[in-house]
SERO-4910 file (N, C-alpha, C, O; in steps of 0.05 Angstrom, whole numbers):
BEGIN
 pado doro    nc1    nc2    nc3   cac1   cac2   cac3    cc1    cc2    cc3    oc1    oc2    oc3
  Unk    A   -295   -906    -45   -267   -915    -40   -252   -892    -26   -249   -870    -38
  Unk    A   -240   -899      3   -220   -873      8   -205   -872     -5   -203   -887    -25
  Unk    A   -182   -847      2   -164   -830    -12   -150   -843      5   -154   -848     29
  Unk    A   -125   -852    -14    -99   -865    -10    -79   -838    -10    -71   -826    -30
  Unk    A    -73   -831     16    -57   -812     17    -28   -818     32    -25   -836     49
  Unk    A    -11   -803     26     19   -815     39     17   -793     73      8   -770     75
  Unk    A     26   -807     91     25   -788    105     42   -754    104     64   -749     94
  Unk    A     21   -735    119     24   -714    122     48   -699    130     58   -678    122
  Unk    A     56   -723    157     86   -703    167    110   -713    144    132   -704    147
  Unk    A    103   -734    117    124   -738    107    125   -712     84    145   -703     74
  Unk    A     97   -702     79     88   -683     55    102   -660     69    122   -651     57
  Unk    A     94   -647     95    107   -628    105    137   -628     91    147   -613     75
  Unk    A    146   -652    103    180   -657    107    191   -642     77    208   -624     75
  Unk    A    175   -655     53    174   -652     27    173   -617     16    191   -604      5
  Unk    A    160   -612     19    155   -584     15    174   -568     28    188   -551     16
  Unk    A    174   -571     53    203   -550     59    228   -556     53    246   -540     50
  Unk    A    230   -580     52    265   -584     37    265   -582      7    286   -582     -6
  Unk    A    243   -582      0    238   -566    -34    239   -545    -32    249   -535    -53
  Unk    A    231   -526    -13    229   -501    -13    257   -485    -12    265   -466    -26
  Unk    A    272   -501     13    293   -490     21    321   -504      8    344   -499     17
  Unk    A    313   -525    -17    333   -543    -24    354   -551      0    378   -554     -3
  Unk    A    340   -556     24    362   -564     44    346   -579     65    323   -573     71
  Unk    A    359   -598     74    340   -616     91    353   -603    124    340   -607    144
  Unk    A    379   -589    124    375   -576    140    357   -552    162    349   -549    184
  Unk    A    360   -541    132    337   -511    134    307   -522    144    291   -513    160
  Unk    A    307   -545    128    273   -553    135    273   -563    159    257   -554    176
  Unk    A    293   -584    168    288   -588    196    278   -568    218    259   -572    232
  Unk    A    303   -536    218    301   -524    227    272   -505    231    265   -494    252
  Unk    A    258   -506    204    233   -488    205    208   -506    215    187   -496    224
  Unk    A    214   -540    213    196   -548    219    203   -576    262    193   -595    273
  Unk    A    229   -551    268    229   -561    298    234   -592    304    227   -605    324
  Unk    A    251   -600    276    255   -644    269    281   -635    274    289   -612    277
  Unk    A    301   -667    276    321   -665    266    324   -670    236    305   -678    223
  Unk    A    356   -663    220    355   -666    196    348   -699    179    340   -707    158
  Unk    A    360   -713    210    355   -741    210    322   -752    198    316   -767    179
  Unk    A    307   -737    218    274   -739    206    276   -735    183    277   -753    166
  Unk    A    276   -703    175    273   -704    155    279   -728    132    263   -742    119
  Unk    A    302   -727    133    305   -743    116    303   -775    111    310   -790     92
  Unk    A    287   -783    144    277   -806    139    239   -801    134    224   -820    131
  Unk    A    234   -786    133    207   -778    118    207   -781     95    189   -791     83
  Unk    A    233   -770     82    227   -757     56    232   -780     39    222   -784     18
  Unk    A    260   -803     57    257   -824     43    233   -848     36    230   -863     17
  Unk    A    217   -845     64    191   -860     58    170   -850     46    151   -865     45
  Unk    A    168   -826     34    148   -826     14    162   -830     -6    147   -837    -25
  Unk    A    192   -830    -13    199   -839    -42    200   -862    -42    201   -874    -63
  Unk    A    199   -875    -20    188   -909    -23    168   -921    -34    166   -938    -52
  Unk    A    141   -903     -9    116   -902    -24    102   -892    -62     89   -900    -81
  Unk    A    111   -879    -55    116   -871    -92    130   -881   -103    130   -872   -126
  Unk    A    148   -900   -101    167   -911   -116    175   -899   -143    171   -908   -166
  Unk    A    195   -864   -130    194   -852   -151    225   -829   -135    223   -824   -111
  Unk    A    242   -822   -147    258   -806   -124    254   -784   -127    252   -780   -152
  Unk    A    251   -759   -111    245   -730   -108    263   -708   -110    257   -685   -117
  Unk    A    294   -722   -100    317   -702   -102    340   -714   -105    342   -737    -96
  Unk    A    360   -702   -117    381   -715   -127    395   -697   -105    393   -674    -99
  Unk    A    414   -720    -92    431   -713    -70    462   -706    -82    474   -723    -95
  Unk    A    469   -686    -78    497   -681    -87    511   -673    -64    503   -664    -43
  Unk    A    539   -679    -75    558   -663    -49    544   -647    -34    528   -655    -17
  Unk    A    549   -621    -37    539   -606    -31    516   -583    -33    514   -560    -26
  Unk    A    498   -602    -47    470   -584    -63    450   -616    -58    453   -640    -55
  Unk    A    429   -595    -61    404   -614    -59    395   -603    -81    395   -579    -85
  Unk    A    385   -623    -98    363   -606   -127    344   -629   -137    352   -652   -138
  Unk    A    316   -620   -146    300   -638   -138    296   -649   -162    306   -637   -181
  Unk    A    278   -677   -168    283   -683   -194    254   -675   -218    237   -658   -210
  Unk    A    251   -684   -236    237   -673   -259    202   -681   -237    183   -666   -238
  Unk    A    205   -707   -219    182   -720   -214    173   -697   -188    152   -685   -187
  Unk    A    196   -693   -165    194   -676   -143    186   -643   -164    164   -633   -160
  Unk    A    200   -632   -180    190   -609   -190    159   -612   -195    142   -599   -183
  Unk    A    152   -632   -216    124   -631   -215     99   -638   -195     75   -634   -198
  Unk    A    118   -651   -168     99   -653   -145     95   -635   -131     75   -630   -118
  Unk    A    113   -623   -132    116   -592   -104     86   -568   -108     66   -567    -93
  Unk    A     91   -556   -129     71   -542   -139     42   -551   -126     34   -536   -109
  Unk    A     26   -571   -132     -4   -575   -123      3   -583    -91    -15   -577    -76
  Unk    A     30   -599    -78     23   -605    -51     26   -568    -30     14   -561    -10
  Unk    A     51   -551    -49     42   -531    -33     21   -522    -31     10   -517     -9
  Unk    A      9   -519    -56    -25   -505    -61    -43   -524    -32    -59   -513    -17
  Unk    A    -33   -553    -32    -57   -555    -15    -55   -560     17    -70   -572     32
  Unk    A    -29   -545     22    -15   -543     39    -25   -520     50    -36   -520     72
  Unk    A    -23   -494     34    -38   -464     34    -63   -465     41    -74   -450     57
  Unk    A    -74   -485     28   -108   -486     37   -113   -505     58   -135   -496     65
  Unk    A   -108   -525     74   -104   -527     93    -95   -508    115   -109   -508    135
  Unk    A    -73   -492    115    -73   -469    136    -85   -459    134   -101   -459    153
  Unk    A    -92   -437    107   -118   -419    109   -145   -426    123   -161   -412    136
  Unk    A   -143   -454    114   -176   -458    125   -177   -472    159   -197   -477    173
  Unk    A   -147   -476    165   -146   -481    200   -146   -442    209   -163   -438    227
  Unk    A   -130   -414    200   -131   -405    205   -156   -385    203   -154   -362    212
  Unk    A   -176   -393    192   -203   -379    191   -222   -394    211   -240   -381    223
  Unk    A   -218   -417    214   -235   -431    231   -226   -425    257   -242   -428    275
  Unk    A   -199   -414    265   -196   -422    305   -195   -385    300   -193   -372    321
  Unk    A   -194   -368    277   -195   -345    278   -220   -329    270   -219   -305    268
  Unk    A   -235   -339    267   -266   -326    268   -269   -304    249   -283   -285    256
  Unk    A   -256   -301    222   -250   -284    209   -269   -257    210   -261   -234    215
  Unk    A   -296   -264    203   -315   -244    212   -304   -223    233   -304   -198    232
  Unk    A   -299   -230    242   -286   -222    276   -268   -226    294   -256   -246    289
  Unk    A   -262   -217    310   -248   -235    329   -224   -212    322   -229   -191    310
  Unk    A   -195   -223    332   -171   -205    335   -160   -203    306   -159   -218    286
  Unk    A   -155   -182    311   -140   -181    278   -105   -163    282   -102   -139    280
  Unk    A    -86   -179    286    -63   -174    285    -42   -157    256    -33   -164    235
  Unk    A    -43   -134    271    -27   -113    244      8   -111    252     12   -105    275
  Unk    A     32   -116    235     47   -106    236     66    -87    232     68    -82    208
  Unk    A     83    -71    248     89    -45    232    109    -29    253    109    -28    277
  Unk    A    130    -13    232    145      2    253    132     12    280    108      7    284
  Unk    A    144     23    296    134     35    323    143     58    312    128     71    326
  Unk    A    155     75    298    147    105    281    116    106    266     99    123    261
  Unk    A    119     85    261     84     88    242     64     88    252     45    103    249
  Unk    A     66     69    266     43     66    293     44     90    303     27    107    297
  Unk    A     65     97    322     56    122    343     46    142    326     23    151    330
  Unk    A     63    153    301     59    180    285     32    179    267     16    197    265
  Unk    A     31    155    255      2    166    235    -19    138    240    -44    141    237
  Unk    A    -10    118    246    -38     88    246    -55    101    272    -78    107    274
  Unk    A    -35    103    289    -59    100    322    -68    130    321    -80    139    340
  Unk    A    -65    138    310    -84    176    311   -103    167    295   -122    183    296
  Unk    A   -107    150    281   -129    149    260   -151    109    268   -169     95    258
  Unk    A   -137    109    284   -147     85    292   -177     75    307   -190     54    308
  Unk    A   -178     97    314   -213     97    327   -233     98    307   -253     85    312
  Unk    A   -231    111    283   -246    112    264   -252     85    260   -275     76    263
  Unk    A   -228     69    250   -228     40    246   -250     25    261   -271     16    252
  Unk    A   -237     26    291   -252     16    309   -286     25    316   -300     11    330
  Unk    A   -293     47    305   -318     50    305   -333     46    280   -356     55    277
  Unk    A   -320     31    263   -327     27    237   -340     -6    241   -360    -16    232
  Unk    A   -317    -17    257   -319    -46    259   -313    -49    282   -291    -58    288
  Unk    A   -334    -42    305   -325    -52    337   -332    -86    344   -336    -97    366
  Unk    A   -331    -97    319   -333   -131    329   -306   -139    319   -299   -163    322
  Unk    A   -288   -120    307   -255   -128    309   -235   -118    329   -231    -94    330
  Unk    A   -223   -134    344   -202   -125    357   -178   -121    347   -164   -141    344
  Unk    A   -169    -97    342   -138   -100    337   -115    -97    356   -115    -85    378
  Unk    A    -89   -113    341    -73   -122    362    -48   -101    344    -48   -107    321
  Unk    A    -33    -84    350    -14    -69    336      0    -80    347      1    -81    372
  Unk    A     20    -94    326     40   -111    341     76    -92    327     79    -94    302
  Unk    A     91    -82    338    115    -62    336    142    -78    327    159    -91    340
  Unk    A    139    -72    305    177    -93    299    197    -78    277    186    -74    255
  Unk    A    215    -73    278    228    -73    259    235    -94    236    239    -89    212
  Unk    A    237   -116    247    235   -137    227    218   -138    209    201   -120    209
  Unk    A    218   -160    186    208   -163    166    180   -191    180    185   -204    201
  Unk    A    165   -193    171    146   -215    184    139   -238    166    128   -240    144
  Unk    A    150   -255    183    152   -290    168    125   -301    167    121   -317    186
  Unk    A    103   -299    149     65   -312    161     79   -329    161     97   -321    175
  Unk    A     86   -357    150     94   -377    156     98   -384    181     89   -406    187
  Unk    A    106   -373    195    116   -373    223     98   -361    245     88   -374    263
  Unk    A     93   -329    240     82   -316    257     54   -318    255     47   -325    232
  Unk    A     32   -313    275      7   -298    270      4   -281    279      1   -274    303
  Unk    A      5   -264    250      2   -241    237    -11   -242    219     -7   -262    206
  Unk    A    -31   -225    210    -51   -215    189    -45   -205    168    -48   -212    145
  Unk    A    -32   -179    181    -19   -163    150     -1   -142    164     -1   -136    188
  Unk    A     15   -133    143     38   -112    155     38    -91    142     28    -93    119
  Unk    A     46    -67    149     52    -51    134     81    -43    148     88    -38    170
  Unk    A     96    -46    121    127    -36    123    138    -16    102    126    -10     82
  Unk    A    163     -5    111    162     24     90    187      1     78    197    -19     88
  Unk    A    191     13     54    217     -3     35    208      0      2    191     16     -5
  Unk    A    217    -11    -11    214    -15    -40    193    -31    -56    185    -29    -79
  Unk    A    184    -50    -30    167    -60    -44    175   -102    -55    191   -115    -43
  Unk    A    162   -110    -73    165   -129    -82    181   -146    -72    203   -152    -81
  Unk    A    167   -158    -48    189   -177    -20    167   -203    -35    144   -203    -44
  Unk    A    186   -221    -31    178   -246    -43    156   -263    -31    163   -263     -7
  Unk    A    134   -277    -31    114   -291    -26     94   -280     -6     81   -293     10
  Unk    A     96   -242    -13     68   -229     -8     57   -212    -26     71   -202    -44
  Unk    A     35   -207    -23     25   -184    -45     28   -152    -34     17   -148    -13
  Unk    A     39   -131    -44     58   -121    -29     41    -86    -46     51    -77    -67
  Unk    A     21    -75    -33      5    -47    -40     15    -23    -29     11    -16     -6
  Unk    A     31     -6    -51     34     14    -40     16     40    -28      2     50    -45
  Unk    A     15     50     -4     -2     64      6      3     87      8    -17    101      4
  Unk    A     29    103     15     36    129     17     69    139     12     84    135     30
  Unk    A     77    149    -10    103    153    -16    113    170      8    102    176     30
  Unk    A    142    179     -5    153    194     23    167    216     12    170    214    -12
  Unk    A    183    247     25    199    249     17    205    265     47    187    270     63
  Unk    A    230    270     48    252    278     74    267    307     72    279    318     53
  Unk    A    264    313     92    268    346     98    272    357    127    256    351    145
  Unk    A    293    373    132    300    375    156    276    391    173    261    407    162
  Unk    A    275    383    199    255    396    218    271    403    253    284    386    265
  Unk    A    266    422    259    266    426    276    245    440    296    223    447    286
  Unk    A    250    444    327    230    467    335    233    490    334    255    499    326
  Unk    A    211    506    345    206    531    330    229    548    351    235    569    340
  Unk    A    241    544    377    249    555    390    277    559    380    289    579    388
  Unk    A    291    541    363    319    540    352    320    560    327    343    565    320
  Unk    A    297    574    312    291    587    299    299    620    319    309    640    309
  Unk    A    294    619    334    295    641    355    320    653    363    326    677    367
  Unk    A    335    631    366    372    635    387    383    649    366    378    656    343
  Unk    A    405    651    389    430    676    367    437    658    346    438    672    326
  Unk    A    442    636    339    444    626    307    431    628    294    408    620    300
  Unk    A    434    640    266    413    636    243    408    608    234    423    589    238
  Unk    A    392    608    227    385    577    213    373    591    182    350    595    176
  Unk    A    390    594    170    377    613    143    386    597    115    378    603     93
  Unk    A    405    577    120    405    565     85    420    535     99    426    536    123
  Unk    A    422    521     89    433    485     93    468    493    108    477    479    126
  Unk    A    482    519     97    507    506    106    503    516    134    522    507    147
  Unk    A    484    533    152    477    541    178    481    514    189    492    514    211
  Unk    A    473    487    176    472    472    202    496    465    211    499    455    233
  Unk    A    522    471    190    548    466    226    548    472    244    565    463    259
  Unk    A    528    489    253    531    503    290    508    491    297    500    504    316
  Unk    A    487    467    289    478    453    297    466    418    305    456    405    287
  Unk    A    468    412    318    469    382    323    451    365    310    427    368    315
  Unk    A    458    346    294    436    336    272    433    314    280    451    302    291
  Unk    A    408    304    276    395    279    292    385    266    272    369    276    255
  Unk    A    396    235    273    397    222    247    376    196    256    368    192    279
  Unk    A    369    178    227    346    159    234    361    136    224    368    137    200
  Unk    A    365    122    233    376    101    220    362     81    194    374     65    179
  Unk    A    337     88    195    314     68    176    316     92    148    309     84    126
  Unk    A    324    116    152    336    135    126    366    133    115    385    124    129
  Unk    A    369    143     88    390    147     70    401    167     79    423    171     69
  Unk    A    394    186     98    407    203    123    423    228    106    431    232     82
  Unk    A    424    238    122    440    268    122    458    266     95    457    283     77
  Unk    A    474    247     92    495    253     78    482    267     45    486    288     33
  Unk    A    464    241     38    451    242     23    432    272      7    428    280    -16
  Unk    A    423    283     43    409    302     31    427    332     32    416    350     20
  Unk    A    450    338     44    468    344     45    480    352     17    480    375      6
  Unk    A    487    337     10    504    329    -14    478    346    -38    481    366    -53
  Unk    A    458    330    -34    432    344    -63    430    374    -61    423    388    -79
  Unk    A    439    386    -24    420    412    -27    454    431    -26    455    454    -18
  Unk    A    486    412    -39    497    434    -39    517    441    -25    537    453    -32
  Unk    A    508    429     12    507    444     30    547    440     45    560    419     49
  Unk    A    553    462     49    592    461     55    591    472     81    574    488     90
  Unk    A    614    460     92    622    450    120    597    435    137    588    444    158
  Unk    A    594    425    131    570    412    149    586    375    152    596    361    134
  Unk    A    583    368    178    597    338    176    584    320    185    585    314    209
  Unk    A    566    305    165    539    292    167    549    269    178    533    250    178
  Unk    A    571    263    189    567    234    208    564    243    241    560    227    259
  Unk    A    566    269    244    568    280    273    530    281    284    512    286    268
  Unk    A    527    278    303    502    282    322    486    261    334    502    242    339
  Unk    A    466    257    339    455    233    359    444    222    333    438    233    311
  Unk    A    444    195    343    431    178    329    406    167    338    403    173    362
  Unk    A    389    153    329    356    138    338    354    116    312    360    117    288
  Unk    A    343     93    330    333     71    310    304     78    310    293     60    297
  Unk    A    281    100    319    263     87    319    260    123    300    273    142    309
  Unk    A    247    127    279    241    155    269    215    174    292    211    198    289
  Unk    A    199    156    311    192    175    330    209    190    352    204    212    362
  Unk    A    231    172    355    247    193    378    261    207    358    269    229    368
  Unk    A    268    206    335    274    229    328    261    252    324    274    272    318
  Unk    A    236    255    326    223    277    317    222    285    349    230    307    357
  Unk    A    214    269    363    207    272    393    234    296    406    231    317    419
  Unk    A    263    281    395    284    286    404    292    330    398    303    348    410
  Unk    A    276    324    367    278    357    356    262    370    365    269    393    370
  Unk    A    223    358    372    212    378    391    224    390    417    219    413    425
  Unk    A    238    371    429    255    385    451    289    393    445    308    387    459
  Unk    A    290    405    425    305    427    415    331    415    422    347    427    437
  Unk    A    336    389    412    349    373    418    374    380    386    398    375    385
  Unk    A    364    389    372    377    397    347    362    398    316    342    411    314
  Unk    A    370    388    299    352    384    270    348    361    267    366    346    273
  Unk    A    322    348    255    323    323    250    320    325    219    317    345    205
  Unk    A    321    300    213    324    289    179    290    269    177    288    244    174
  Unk    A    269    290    180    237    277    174    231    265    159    244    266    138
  Unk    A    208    244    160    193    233    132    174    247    135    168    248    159
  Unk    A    158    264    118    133    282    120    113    263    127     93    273    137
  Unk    A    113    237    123     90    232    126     82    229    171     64    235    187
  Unk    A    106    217    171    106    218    207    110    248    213    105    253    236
  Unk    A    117    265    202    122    300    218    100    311    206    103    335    209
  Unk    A     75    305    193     58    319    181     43    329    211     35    353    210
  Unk    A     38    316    235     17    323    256     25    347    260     12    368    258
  Unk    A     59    339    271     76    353    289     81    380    271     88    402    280
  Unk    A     77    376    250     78    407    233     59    418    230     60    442    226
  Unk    A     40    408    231     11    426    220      5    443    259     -9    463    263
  Unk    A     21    428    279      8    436    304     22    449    316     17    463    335
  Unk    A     52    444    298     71    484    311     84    468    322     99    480    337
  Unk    A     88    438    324    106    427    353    134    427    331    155    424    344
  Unk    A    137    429    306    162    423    286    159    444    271    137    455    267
  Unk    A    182    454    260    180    473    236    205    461    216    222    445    223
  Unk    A    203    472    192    221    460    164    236    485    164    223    506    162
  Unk    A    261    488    166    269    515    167    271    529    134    268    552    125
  Unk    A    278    498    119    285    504     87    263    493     79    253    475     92
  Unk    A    249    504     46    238    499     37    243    478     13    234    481    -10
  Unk    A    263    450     25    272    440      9    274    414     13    288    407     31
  Unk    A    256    389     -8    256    368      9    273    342    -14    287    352    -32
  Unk    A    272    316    -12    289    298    -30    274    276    -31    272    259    -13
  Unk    A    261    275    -55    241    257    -47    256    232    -45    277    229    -56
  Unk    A    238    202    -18    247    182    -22    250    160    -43    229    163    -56
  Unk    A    261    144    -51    248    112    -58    235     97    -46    222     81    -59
  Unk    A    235     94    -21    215     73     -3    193     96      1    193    120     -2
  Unk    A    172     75      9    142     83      8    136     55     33    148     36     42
  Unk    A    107     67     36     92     45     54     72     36     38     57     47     22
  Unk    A     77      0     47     71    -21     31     38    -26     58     34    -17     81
  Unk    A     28    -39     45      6    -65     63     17    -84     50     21    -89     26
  Unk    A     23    -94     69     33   -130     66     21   -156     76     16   -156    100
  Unk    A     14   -181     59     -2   -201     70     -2   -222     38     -2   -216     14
  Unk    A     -2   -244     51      7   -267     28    -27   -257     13    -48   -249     23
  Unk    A    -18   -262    -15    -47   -260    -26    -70   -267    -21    -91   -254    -24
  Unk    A    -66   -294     -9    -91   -309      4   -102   -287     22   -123   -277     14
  Unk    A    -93   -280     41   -103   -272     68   -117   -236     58   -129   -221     74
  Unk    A   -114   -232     39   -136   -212     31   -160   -215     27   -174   -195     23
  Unk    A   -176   -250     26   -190   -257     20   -212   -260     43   -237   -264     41
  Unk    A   -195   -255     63   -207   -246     99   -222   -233    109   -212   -211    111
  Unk    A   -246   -233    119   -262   -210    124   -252   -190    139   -256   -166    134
  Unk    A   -240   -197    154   -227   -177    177   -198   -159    164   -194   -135    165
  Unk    A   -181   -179    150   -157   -164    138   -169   -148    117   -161   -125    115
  Unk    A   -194   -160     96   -200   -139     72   -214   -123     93   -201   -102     91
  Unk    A   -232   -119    111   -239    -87    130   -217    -76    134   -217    -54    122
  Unk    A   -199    -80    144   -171    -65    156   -162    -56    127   -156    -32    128
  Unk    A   -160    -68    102   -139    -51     82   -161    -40     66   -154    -19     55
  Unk    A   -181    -44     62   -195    -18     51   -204     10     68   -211     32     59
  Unk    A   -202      0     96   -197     27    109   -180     38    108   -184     62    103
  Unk    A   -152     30    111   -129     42    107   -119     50     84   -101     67     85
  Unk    A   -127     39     59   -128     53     36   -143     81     34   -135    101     21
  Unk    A   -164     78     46   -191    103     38   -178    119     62   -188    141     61
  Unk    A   -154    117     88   -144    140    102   -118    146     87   -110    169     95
  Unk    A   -101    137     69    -83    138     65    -84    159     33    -66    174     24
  Unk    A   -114    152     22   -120    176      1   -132    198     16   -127    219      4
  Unk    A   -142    201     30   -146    224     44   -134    239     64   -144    257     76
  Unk    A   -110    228     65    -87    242     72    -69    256     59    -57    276     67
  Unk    A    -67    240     28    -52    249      2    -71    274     -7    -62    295    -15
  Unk    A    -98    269     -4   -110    294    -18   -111    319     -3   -113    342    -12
  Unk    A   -107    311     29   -102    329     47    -78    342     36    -79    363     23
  Unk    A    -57    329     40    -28    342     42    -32    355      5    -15    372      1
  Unk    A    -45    351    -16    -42    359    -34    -64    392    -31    -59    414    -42
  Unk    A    -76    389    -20   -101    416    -23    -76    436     -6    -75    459    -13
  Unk    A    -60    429     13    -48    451     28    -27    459     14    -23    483     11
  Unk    A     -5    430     -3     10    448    -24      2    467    -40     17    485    -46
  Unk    A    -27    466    -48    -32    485    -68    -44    514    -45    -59    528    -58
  Unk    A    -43    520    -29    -59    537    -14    -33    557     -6    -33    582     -3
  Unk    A     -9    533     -5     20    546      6     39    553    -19     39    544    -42
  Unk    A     55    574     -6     89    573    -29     87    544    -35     85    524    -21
  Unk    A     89    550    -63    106    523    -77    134    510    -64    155    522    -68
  Unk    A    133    487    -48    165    471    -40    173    471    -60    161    463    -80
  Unk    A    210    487    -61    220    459    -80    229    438    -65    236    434    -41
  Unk    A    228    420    -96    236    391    -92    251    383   -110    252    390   -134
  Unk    A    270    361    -92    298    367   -111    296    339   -127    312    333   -145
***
């Protein structure tokens, strides 16, 4: 006997205006008018002869029968995409799309990226550059790595490398008739701020530091032109060690103080739980896990080799 099923574009309709309690919102994510929607959603409560959401003025809320339906049609809603996006995506292989600042990329993923690629030359990767946050629902995309706090709603969210922030400059600003010898030195210098940091004020304030007027100097959205901006003695920047680690170990940056603040955000790998289950995304994050501890054990063998930083 077949399976007596209601149609699909009405199940769709269902699930996102459950999702979004709005038959607006769902129209919008699923490219209908609100009209559709809501003539979908009334024909499967036809077909079921059962109602799904209680319409109020101004609220949609769904009922005891829609709460208990939502749950298994997303589940098999999830497995339907997964298993359209493994099939036209060749998981074994084929392209594998990463997302992630364009500071992270330029400073620490693509210096370490060939390894990858000679690990697994039947994956192509696609480094795709955003500041935004990444919708899978929407986009294809694989997995992300974003710096932040963490625990963003309907992905599984691995932290990979903490942070902490400390002024850097080049070595040539060390040289001129200004001293650069304790935090309040930097009024006679131009401070170059990141916008994706808790910024100057912040670290300012922890290390003490008087007359200094942390809203003054150039600004950058992206944390590579800032570092870029201080190798050419452009002024001080406000670093994450983990992007100035190259540029310091190779003389192109120097820390003038030995004094850093650690962050709260860290870098996450990001990807709905399912999609770890991927041949291609689980190659990509157990590599990047196994570079991201051997970077920590790196930067830890040199603390101990060097003066103790403090850290405030």
């Amino acid at each position: 006997m077949g399976r007596r099923l209601p149609p699909l574009n009405a199940i769709r309709a269902f699930e996102a205006a459950a999702r979004h309690l709005s038959f607006t919102r769902a129209a919008e994510e699923l490219n209908v008018t609100q009209a559709a929607i809501s003539h979908q959603i009334k024909g499967l409560e036809d077909v079921l002869g059962i109602p799904l959401f209680r319409r109020l003025n101004r609220a949609l809320m769904l009922t005891e029968a829609g709460q208990s339906y939502l749950p298994p049609l997303r589940d098999a809603l999830d497995q339907i995409a997964d298993a359209t996006a493994r099939l036209k995506a060749a998981d074994s292989g084929g392209a594998l799309t990463i997302s992630t600042l364009a500071s992270f990329a330029a400073k620490w993923l693509v210096p370490r990226l060939p390894r990858f690629q000679e690990r697994h030359p039947e994956i192509d990767v696609l480094i795709s550059t955003t500041p935004q946050m990444v919708d899978f629902t929407q986009q294809d995309v694989d997995a992300a790595i974003r710096f932040g706090r963490g625990g963003w709603e309907g992905v599984r969210a691995d932290r990979l490398l903490t942070e902490d922030i400390f002024p850097v400059c080049a070595p040539s600003l060390l040289e001129g008739s200004k001293p650069l010898l304790k935090p309040d030195d930097l009024s006679g210098f131009t401070l170059l701020h990141d916008d994706f940091l808790y910024g100057w004020t912040m670290w300012l304030q922890a290390v003490g530091a008087q007359g200094v007027d942390a809203a003054r100097g150039t600004r950058f959205t992206d944390s590579a032109l800032v570092l870029q901006a201080a190798m050419a003695g452009q002024g001080v920047a406000l670093a994450r060690r983990v992007l100035a680690a190259d540029d310091l170990d190779a003389g192109r940056l120097v820390s003038p103080f030995d004094i850093s603040l650690p962050s709260e955000l860290a870098y996450y790998f990001v990807a709905p739980p399912r999609y770890f289950e991927r041949p291609k995304v689980a190659a990509f994050y157990h590599w990047v896990c196994a570079e991201a501890r051997d970077y920590r054990q790196a930067a830890e063998r040199a603390r101990l080799v060097n003066v103790p930083e403090q850290s405030l």
